[in-house]
MARKOL-856758 format. One record per residue (C-alpha): residue number from 1; x, y, z. Coordinates in nm, 3 decimals. Layout:
# residues N
nr / u / v / w
NUM / X / Y / Z
...
//
This chain:
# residues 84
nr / u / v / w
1 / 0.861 / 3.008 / 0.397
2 / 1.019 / 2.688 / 0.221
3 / 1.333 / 2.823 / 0.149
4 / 1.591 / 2.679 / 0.348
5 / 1.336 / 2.428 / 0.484
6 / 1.135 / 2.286 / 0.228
7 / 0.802 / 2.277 / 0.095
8 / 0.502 / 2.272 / 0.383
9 / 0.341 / 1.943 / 0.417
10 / -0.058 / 1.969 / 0.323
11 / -0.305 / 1.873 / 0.627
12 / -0.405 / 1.514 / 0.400
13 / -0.040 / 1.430 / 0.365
14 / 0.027 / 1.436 / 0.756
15 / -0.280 / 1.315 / 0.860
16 / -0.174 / 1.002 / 0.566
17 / 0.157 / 0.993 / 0.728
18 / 0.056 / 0.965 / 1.067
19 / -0.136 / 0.678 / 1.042
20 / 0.061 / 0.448 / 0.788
21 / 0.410 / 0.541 / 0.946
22 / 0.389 / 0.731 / 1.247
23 / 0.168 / 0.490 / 1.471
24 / -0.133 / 0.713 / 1.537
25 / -0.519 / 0.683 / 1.537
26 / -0.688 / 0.847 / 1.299
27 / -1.075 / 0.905 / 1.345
28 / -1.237 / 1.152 / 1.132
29 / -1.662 / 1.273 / 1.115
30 / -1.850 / 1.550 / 1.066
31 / -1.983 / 1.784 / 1.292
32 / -2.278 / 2.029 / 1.185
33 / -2.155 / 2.165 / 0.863
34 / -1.755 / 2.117 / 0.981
35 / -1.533 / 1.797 / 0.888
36 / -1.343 / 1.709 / 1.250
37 / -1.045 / 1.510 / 1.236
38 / -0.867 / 1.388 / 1.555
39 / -0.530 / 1.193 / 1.565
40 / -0.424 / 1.027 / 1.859
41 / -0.006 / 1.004 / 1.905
42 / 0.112 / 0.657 / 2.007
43 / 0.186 / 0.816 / 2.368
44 / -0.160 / 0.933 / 2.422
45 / -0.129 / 1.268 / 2.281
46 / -0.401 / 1.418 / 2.074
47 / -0.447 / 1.647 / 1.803
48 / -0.830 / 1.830 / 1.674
49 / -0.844 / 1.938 / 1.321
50 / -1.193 / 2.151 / 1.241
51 / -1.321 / 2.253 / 0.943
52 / -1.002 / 2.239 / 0.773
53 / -0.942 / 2.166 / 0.369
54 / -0.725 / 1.859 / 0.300
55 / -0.530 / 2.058 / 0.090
56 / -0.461 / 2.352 / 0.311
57 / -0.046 / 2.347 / 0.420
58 / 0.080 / 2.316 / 0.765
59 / 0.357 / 2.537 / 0.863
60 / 0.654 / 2.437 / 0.998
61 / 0.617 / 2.551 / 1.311
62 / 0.301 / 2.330 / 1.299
63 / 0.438 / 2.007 / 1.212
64 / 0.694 / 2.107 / 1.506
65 / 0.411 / 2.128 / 1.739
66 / 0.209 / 1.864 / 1.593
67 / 0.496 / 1.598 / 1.629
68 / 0.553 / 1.721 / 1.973
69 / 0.203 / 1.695 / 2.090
70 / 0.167 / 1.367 / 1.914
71 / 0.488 / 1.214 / 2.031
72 / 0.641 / 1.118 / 1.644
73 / 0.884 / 1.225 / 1.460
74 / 0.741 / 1.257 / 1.114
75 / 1.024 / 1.332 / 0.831
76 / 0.840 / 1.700 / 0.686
77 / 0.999 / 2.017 / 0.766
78 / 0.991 / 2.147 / 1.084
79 / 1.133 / 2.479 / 1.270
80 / 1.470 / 2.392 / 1.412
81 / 1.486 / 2.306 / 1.795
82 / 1.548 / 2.637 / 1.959
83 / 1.281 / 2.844 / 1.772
84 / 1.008 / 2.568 / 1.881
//
């Protein structure tokens, strides 16, 4: 799916992203056997990752979503505006 986008973003490089540049809190823990991430956008939006590998890619539709929920604007690939 990169081409004409660009290479997916993995989950670490977002989750790296969003709290150096893109203003968010990042709180991460374990529950039971699962790691749990949750990033809170600098408008109060929030965002649950479970039991997901820091390597594993996000799709560009969900770094669309993601930056929507979380209120940024973070500079990796996204679907274009009227397929969001």
């Amino acid at each position: 799916m990169s081409a004409p986008f660009g290479p997916s973003p993995k989950l670490r490089e977002y989750i790296d992203w969003a709290r150096t540049e893109g203003g968010c809190n990042v709180r991460e823990g374990v529950r039971g056997t699962k790691s749990v991430i949750r990033v809170d956008g600098p408008d109060g939006g929030y965002w649950f990752f479970v039991g997901m590998n820091d390597a594993e890619p996000l799709s560009h539709s969900v770094v669309a979503t993601l930056d929507r929920r979380l209120g940024v604007d973070s500079p990796f690939p996204k679907t274009p505006q009227p397929y969001r």
